[in-house]
Structure formats: C-alpha cells, structure tokens
C-alpha positions in Angstrom: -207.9 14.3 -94.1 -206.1 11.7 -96.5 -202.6 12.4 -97.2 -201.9 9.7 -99.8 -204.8 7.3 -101.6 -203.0 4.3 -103.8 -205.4 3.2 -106.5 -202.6 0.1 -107.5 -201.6 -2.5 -105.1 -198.2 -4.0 -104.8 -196.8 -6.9 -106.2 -195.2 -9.0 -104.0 -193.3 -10.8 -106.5 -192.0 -7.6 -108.1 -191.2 -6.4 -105.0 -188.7 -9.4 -104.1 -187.0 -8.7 -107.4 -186.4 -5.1 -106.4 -184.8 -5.8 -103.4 -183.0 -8.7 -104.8 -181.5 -6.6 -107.2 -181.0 -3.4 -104.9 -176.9 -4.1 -103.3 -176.0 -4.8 -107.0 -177.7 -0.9 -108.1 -176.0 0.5 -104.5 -172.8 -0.5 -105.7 -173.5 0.7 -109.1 -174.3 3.9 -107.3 -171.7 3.9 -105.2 -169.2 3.8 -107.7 -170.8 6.0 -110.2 -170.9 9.1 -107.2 -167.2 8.1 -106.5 -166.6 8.7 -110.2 -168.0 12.2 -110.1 -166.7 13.3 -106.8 -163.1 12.6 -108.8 -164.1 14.4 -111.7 -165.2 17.4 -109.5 -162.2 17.3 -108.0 -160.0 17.3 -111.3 -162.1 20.3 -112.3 -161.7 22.2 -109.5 -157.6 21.5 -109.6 -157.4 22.4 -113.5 -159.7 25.7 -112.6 -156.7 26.6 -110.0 
C-alpha cells in the first residue's frame, strides 16, 4: 500500500527561503487573526 507518491523533488534552496521568510508571515498571521477576533467581537457587541 502507498499512501503518498511525490513525482517533484524539493528544492533545497527554495526551501531555505520559505523558512527564512516564515516568523515574518507568523506575525503577519498573528496580527491579521487578532484583527478579526476584534472585529468578531465589535459585531457581536453591536448585535446586543
């Protein structure tokens, strides 16, 4: 049984740049779920 069969290989290079770049998109993500929590929040007070 196979479960998953990659027909690309990775590229180590591009791979470095991903996680070079990844705290910068967390805290991109971070702030952007903070954003929406607040804006749920302000919705859910104006509903009231």
């Amino acid at each position: 049984m196979v479960r998953n069969v990659y027909t690309f290989d990775f590229d180590p290079e591009q791979i470095a740049l991903l996680m070079k770049r990844l705290p910068e998109t967390a805290e991109h993500v971070h702030y952007d779920l903070h954003a929406f929590a607040d804006t749920l929040e302000r919705m859910a007070r104006t509903d009231e």
